[in-house]
Backbone as XML, in Angstrom:
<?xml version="1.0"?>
<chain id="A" units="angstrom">
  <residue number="1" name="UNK">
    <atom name="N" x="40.761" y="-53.790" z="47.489"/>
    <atom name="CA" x="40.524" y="-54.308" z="46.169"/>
    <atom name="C" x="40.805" y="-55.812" z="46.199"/>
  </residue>
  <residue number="2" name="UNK">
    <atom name="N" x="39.680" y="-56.887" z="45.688"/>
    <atom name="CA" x="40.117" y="-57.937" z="45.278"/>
    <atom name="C" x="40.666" y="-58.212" z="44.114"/>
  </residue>
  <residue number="3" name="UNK">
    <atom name="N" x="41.206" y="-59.199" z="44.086"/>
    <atom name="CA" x="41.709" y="-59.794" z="42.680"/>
    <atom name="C" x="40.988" y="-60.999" z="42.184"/>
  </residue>
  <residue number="4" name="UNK">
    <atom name="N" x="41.314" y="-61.013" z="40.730"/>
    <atom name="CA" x="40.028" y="-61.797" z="39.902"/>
    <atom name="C" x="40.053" y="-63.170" z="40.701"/>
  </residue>
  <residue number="5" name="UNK">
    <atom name="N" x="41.669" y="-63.921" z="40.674"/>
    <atom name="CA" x="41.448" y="-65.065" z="41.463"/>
    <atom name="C" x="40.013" y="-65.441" z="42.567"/>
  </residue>
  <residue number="6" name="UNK">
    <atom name="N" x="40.108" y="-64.303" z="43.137"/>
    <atom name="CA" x="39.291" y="-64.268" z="44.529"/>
    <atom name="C" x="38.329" y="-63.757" z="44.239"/>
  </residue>
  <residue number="7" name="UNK">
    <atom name="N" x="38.375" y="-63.234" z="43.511"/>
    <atom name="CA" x="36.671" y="-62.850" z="43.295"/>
    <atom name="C" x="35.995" y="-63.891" z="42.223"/>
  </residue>
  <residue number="8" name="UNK">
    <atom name="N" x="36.968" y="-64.722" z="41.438"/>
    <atom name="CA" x="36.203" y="-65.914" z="40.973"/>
    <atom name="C" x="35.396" y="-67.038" z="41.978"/>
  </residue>
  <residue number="9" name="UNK">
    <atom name="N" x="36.771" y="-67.101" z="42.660"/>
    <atom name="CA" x="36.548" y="-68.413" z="43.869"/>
    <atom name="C" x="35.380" y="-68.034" z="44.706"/>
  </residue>
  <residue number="10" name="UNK">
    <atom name="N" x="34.951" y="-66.903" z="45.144"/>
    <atom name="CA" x="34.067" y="-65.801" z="46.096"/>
    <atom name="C" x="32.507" y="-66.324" z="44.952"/>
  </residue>
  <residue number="11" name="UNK">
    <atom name="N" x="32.814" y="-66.169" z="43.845"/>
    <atom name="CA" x="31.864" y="-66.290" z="42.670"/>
    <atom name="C" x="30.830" y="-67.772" z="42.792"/>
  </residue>
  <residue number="12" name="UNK">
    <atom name="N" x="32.140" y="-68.581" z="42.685"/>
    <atom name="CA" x="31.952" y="-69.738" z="42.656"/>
    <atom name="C" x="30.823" y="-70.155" z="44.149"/>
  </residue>
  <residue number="13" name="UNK">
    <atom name="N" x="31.973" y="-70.259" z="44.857"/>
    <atom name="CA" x="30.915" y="-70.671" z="46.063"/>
    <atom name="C" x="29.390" y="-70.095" z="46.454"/>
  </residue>
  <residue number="14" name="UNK">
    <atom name="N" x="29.761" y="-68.297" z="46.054"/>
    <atom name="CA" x="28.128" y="-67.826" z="46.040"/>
    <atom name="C" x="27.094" y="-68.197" z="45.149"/>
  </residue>
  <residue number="15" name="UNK">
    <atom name="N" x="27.867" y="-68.456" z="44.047"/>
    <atom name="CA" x="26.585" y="-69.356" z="43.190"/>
    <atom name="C" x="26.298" y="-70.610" z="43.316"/>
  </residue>
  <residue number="16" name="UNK">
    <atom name="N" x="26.647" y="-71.449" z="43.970"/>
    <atom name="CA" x="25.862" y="-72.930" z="44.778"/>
    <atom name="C" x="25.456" y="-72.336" z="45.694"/>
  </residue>
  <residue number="17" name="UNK">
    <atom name="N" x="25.801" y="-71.573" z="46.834"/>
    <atom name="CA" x="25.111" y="-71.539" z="47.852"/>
    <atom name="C" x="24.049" y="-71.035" z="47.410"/>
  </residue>
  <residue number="18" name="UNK">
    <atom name="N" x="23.666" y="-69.918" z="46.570"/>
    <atom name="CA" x="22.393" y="-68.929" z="46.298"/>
    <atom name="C" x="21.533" y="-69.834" z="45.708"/>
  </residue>
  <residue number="19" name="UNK">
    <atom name="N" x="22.060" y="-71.110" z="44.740"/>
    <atom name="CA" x="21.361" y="-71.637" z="43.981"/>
    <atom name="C" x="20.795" y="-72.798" z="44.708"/>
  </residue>
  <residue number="20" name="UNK">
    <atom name="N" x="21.678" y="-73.247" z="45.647"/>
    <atom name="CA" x="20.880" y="-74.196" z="46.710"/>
    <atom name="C" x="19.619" y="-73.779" z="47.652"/>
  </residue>
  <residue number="21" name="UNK">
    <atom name="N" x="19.662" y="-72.574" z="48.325"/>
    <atom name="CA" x="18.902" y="-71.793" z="48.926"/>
    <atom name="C" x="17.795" y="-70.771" z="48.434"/>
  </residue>
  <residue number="22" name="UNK">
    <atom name="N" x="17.938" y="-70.685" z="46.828"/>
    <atom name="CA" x="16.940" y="-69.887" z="46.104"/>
    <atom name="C" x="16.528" y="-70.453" z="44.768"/>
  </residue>
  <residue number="23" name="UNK">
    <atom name="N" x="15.936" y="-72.349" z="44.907"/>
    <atom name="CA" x="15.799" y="-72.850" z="43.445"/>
    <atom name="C" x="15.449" y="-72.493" z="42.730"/>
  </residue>
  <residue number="24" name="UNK">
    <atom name="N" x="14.196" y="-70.906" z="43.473"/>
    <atom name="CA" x="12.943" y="-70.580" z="42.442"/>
    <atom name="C" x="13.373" y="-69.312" z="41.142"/>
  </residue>
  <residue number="25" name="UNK">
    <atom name="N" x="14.887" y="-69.350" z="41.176"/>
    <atom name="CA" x="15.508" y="-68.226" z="39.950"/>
    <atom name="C" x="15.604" y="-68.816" z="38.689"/>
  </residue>
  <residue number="26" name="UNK">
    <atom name="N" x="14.711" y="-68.813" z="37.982"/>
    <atom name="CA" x="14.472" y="-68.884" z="36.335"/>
    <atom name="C" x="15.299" y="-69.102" z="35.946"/>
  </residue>
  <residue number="27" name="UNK">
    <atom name="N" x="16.499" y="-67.957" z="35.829"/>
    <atom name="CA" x="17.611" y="-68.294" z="34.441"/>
    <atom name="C" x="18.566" y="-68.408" z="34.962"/>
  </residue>
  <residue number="28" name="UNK">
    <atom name="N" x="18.512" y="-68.750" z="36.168"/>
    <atom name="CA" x="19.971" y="-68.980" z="37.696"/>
    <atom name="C" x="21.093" y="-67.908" z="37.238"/>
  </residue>
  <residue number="29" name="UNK">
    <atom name="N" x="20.164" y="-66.956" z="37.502"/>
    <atom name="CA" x="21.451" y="-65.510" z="37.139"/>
    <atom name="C" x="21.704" y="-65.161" z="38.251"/>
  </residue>
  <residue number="30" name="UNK">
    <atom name="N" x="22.831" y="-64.810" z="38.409"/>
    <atom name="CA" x="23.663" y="-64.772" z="40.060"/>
    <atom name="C" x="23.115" y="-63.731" z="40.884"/>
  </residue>
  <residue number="31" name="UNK">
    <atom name="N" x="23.538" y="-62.180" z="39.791"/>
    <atom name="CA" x="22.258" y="-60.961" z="40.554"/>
    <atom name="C" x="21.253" y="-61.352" z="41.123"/>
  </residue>
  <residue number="32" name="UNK">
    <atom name="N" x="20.366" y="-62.032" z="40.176"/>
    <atom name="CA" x="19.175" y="-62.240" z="40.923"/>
    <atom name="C" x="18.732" y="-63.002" z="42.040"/>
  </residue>
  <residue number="33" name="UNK">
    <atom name="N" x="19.749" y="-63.903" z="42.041"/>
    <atom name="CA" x="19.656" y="-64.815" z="43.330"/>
    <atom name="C" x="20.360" y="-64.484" z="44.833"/>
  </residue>
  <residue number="34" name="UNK">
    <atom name="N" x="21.263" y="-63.577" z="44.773"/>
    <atom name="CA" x="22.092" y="-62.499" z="46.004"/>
    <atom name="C" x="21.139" y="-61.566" z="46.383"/>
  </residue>
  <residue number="35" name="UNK">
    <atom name="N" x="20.616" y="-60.523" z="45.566"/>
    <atom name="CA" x="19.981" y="-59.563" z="45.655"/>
    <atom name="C" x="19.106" y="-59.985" z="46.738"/>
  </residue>
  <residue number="36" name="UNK">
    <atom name="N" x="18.152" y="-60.721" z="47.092"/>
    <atom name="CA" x="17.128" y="-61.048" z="48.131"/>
    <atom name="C" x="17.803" y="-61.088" z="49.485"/>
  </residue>
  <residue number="37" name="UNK">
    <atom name="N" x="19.318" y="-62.153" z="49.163"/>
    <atom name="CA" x="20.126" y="-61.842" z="50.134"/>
    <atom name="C" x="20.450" y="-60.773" z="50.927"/>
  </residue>
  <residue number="38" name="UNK">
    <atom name="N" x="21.110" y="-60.119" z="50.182"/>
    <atom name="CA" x="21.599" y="-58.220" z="50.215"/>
    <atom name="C" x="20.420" y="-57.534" z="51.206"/>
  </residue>
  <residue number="39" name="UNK">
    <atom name="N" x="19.278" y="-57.925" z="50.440"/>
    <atom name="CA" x="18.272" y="-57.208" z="50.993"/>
    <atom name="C" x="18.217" y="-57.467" z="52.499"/>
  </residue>
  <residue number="40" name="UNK">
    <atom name="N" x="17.764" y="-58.862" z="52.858"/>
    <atom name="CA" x="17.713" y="-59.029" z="54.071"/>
    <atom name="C" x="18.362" y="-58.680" z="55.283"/>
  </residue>
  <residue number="41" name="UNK">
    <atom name="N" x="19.612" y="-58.706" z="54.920"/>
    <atom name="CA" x="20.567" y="-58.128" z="56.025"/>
    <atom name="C" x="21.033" y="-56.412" z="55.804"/>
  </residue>
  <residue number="42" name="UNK">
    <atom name="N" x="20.669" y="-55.951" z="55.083"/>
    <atom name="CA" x="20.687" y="-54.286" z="54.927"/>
    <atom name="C" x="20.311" y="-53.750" z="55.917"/>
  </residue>
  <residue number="43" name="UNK">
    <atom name="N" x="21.141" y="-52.557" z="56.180"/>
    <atom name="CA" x="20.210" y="-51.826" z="56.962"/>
    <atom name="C" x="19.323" y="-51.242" z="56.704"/>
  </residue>
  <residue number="44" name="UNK">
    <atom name="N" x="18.495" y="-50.552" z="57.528"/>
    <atom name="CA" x="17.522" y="-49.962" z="57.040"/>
    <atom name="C" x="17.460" y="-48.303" z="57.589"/>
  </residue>
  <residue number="45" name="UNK">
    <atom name="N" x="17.922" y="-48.075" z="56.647"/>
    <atom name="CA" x="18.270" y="-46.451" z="56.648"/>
    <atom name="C" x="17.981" y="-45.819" z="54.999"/>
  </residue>
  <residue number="46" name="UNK">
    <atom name="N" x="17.663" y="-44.268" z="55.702"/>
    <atom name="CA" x="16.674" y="-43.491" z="54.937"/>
    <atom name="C" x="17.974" y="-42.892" z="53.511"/>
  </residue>
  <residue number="47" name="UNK">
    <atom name="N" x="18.786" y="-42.856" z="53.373"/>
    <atom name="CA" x="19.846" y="-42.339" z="52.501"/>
    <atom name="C" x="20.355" y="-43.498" z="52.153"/>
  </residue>
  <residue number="48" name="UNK">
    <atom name="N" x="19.865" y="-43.888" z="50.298"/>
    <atom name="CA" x="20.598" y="-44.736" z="49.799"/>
    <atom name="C" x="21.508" y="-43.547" z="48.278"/>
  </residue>
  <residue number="49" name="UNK">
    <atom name="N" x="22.497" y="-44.751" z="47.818"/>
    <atom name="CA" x="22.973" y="-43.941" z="46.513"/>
    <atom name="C" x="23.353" y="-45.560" z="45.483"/>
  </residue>
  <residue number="50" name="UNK">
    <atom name="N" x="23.309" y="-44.459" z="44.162"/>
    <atom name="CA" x="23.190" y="-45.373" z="43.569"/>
    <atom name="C" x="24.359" y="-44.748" z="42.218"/>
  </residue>
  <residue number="51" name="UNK">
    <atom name="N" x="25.298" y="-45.837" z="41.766"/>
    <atom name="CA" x="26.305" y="-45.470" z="41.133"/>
    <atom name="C" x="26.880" y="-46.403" z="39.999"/>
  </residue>
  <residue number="52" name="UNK">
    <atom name="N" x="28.108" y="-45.846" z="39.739"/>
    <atom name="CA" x="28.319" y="-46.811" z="38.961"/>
    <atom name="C" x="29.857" y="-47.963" z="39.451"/>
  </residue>
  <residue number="53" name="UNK">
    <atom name="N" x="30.093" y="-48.747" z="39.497"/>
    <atom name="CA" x="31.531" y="-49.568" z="39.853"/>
    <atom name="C" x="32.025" y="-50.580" z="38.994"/>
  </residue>
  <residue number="54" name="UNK">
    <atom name="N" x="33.287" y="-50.215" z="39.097"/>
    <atom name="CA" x="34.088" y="-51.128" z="38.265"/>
    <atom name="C" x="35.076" y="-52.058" z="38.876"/>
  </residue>
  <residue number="55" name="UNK">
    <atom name="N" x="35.266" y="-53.596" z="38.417"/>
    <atom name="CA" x="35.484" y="-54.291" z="38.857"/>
    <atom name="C" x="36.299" y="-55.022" z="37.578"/>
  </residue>
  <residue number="56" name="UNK">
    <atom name="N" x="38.124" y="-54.681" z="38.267"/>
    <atom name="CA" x="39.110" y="-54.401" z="37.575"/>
    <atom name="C" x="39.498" y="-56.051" z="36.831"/>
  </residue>
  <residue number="57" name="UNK">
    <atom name="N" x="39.415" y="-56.051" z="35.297"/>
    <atom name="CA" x="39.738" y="-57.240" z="35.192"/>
    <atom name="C" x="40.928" y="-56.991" z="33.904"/>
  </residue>
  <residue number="58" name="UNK">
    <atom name="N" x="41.840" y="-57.698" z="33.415"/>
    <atom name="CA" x="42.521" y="-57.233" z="32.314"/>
    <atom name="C" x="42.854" y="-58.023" z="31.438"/>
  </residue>
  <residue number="59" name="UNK">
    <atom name="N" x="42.043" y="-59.553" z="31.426"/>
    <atom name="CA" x="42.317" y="-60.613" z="30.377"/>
    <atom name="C" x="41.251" y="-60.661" z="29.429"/>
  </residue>
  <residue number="60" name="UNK">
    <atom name="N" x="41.053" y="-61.257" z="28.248"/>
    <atom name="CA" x="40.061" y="-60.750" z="27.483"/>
    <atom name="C" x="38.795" y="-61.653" z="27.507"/>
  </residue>
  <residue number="61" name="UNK">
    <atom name="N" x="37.454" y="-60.103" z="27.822"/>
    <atom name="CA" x="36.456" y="-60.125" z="27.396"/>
    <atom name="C" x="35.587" y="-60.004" z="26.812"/>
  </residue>
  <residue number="62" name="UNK">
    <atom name="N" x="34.293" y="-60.339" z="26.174"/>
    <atom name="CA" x="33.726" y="-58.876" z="25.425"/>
    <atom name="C" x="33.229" y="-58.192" z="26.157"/>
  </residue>
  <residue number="63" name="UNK">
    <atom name="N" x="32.640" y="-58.600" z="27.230"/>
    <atom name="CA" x="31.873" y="-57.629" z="28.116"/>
    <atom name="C" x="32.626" y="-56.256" z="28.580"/>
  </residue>
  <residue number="64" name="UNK">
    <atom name="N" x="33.971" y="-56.723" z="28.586"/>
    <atom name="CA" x="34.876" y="-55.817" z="29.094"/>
    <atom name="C" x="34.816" y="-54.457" z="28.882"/>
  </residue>
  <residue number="65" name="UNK">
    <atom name="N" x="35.237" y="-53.565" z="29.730"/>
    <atom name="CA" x="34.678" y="-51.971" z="29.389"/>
    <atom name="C" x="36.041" y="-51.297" z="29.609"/>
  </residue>
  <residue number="66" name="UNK">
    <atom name="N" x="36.327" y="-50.291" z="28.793"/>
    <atom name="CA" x="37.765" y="-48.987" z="29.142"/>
    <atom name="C" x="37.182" y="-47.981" z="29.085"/>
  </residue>
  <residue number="67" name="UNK">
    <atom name="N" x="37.132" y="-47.027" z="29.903"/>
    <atom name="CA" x="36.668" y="-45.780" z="30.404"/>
    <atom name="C" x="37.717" y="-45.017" z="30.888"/>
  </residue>
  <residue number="68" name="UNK">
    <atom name="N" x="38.194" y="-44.158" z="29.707"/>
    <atom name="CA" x="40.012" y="-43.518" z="29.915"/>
    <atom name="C" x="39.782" y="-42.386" z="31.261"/>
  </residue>
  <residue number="69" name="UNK">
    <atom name="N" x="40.706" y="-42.170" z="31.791"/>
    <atom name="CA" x="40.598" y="-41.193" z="32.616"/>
    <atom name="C" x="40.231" y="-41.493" z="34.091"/>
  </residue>
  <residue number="70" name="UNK">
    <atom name="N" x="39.904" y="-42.892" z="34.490"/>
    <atom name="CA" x="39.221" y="-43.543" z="35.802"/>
    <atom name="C" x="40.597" y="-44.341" z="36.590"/>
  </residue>
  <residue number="71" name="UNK">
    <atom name="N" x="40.810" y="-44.185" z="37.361"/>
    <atom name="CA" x="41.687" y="-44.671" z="38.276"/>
    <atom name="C" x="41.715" y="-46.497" z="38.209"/>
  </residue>
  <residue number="72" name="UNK">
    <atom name="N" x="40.404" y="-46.999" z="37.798"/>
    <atom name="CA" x="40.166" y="-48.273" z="36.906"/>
    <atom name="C" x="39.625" y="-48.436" z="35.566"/>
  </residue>
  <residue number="73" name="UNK">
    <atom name="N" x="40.476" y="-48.584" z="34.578"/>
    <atom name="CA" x="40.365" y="-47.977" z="33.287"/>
    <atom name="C" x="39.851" y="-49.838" z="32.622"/>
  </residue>
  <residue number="74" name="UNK">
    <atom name="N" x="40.027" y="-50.778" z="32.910"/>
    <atom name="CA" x="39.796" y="-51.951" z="32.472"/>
    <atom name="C" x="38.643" y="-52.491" z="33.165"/>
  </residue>
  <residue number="75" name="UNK">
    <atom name="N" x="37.494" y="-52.988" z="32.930"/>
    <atom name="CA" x="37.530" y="-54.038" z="33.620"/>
    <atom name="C" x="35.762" y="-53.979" z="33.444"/>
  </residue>
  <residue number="76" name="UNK">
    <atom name="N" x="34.752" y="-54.926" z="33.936"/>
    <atom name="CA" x="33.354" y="-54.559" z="34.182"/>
    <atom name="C" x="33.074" y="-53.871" z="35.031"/>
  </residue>
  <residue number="77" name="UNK">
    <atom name="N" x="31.929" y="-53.284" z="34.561"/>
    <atom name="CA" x="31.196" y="-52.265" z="34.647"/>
    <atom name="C" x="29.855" y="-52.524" z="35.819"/>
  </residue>
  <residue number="78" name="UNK">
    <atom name="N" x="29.662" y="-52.407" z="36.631"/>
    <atom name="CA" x="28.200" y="-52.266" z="37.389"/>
    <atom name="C" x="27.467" y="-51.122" z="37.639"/>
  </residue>
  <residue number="79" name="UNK">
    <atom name="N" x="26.130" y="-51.400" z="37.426"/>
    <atom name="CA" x="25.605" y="-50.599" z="38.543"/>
    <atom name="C" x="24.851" y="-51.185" z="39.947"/>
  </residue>
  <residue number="80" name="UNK">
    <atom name="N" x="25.474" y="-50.281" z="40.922"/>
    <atom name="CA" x="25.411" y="-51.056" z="42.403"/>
    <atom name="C" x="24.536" y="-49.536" z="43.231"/>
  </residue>
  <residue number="81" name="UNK">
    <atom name="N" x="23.574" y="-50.205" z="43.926"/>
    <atom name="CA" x="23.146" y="-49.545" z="44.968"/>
    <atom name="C" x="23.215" y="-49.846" z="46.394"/>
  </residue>
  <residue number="82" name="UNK">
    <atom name="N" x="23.628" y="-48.632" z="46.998"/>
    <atom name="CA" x="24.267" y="-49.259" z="48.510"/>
    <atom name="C" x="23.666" y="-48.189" z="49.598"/>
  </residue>
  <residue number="83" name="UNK">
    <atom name="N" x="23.590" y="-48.771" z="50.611"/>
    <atom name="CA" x="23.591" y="-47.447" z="52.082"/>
    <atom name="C" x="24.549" y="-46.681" z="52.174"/>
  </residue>
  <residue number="84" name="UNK">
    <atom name="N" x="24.025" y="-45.619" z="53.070"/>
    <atom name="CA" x="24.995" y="-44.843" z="53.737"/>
    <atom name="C" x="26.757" y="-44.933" z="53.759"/>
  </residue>
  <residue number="85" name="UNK">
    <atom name="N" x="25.904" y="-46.345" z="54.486"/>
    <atom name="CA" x="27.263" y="-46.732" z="54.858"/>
    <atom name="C" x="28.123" y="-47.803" z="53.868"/>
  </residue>
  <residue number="86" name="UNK">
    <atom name="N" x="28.186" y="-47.861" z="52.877"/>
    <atom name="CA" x="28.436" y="-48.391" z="51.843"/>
    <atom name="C" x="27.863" y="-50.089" z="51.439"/>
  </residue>
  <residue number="87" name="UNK">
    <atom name="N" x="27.010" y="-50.587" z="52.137"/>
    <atom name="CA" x="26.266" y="-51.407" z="52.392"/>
    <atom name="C" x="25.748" y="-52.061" z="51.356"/>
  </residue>
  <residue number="88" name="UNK">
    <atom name="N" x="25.934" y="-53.097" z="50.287"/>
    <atom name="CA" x="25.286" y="-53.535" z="48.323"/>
    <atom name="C" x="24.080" y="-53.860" z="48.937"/>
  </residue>
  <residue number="89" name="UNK">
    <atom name="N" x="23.261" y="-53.060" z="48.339"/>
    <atom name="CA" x="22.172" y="-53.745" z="48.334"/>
    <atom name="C" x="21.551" y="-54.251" z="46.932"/>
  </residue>
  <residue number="90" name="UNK">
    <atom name="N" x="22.178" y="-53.926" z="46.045"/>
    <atom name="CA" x="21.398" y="-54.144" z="45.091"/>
    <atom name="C" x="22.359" y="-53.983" z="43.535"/>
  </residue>
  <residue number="91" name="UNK">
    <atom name="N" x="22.564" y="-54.914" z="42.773"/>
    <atom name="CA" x="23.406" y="-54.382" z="41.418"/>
    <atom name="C" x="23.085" y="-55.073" z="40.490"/>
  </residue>
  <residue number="92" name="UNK">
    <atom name="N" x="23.685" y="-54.528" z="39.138"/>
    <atom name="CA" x="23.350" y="-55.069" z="38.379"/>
    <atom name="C" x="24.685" y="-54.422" z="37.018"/>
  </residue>
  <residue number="93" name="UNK">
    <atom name="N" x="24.731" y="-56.073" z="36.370"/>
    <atom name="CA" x="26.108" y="-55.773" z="35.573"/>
    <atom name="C" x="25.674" y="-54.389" z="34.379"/>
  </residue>
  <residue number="94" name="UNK">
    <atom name="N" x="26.428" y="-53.920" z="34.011"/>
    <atom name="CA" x="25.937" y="-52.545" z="32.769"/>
    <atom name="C" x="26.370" y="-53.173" z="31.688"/>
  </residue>
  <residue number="95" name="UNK">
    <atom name="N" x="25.156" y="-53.210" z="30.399"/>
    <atom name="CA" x="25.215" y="-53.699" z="29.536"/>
    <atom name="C" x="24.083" y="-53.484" z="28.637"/>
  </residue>
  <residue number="96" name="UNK">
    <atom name="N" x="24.607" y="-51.140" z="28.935"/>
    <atom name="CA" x="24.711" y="-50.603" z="27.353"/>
    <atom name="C" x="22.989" y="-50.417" z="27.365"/>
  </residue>
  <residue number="97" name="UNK">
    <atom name="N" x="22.596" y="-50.008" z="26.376"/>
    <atom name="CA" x="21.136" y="-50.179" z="25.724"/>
    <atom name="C" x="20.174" y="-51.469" z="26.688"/>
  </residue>
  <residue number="98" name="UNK">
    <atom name="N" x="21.001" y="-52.153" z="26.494"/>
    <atom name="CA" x="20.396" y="-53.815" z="27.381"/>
    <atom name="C" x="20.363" y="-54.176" z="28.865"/>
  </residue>
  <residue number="99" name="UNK">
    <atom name="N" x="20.763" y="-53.124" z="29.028"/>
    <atom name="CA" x="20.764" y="-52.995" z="30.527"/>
    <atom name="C" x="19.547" y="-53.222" z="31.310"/>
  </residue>
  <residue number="100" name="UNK">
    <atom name="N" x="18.890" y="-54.608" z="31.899"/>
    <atom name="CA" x="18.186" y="-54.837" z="32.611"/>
    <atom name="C" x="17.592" y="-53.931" z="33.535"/>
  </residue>
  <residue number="101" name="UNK">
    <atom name="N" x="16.257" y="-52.930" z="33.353"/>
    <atom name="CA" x="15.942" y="-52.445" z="34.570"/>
    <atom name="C" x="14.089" y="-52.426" z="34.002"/>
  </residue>
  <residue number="102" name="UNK">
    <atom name="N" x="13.343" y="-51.563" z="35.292"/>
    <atom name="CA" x="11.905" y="-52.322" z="34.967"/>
    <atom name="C" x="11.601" y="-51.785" z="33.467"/>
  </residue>
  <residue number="103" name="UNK">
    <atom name="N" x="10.981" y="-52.377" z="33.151"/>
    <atom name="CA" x="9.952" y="-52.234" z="31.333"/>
    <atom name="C" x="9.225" y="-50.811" z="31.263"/>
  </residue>
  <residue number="104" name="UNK">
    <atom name="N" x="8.715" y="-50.539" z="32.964"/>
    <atom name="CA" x="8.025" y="-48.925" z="33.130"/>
    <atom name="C" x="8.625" y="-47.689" z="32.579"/>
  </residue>
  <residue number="105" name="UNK">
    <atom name="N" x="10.201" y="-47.826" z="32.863"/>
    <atom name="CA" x="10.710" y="-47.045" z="32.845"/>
    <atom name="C" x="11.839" y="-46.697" z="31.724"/>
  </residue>
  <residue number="106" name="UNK">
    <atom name="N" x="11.486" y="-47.404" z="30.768"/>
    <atom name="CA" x="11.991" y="-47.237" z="29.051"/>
    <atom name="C" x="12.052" y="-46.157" z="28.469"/>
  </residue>
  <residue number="107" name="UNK">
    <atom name="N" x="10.848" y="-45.326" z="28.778"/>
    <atom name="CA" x="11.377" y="-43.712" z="28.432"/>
    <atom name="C" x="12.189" y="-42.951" z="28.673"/>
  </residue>
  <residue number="108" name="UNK">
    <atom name="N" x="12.624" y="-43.164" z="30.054"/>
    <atom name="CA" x="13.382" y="-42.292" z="30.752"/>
    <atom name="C" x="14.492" y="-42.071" z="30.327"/>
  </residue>
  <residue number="109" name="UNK">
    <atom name="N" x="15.117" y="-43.170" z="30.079"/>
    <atom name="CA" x="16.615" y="-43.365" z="29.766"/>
    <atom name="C" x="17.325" y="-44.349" z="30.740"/>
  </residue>
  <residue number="110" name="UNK">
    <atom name="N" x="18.834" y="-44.955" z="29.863"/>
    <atom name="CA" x="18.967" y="-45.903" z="31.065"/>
    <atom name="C" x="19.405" y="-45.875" z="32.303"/>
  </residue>
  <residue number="111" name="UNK">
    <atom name="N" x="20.106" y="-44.487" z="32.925"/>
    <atom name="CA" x="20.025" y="-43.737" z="34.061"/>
    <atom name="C" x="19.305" y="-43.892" z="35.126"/>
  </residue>
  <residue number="112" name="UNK">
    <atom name="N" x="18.407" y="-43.553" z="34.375"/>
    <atom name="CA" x="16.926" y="-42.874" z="35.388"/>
    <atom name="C" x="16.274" y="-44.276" z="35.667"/>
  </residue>
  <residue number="113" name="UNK">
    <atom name="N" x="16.715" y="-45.192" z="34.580"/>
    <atom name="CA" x="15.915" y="-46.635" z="34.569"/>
    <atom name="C" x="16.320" y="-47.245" z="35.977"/>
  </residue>
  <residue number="114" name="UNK">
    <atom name="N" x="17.834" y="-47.124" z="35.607"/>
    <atom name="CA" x="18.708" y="-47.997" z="36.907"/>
    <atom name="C" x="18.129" y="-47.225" z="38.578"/>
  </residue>
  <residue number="115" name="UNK">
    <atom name="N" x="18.349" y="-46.375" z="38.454"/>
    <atom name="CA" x="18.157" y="-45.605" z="39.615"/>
    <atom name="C" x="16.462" y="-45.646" z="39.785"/>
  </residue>
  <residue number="116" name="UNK">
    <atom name="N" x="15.883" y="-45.568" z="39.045"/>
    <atom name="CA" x="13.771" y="-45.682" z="39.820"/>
    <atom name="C" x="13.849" y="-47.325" z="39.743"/>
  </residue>
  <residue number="117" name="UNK">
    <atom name="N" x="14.228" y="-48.263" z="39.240"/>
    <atom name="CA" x="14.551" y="-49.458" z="39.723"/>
    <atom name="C" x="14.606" y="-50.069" z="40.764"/>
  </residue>
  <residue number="118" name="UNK">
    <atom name="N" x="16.188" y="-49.340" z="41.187"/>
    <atom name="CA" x="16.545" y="-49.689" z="42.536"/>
    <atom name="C" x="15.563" y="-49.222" z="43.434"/>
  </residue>
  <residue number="119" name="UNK">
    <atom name="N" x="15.020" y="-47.769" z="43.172"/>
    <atom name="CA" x="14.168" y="-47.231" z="44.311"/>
    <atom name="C" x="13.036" y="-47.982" z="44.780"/>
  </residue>
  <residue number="120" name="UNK">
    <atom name="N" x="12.380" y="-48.840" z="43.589"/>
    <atom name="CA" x="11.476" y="-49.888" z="43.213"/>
    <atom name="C" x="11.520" y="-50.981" z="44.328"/>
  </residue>
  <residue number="121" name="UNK">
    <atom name="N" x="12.743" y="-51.528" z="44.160"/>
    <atom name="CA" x="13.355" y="-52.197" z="45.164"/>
    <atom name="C" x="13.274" y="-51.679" z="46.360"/>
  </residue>
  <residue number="122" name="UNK">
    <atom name="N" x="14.085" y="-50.726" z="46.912"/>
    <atom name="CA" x="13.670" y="-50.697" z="48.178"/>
    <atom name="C" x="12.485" y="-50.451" z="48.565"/>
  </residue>
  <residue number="123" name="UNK">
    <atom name="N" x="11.496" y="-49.926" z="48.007"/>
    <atom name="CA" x="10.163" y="-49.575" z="48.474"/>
    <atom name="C" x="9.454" y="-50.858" z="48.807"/>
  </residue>
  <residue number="124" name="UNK">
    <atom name="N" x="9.565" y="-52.314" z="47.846"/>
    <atom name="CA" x="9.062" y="-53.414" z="48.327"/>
    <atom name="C" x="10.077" y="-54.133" z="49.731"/>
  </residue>
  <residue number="125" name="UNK">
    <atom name="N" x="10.763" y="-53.649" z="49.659"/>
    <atom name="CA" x="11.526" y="-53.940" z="51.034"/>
    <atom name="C" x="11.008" y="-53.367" z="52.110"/>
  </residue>
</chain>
């Protein structure tokens, strides 16, 4: 487990580097500019999963999420898709109804959204 310190500082530097190396991201949103990253060096293996993770924070946010009963009861919320071998290939922060995933898949629910998404993703990979 990191701590926020370090996962700010970790933050920091990945967003100049991504933003130096990927000018062409619209709204210089951090997901979107790693993700290509992620991709490239993934392995490439036939068993991915796709879940949810939390990433423990306890000073105040709004984004902030409590989900009683979880061994991390504070903190944001993702959804992350990874290999086998626990490998990110792919995430995205959770946020509810608004939860970013393709426009196709609005019926489904936001579940099914996140997850044929990601699959989306790897298939152009």
């Amino acid at each position: 487990m990191i701590n926020l310190e370090k996962f700010v500082l970790c933050l920091l530097y990945c967003t100049g580097f991504f933003f130096k190396y990927a000018p062409n991201v619209e709204n210089h949103s951090v997901d979107e500019a790693m993700v290509p990253f992620f991709f490239k060096y993934a392995p490439n293996v036939e068993n991915h999963s796709v879940d949810e993770a939390m990433v423990p924070y306890f000073g105040r946010h709004g984004c902030k999420q409590f989900i009683p009963g979880k061994p991390i009861r504070w903190g944001y919320k993702l959804w992350v898709g990874c290999s086998i071998s626990g490998y990110i290939n792919w995430f995205e922060p959770y946020q509810g109804a608004s939860t970013h995933y393709s426009p196709k898949y609005k019926d489904v629910g936001a579940g099914a959204g996140v997850v044929l998404t990601d699959v989306d993703q790897l298939v152009e990979r």
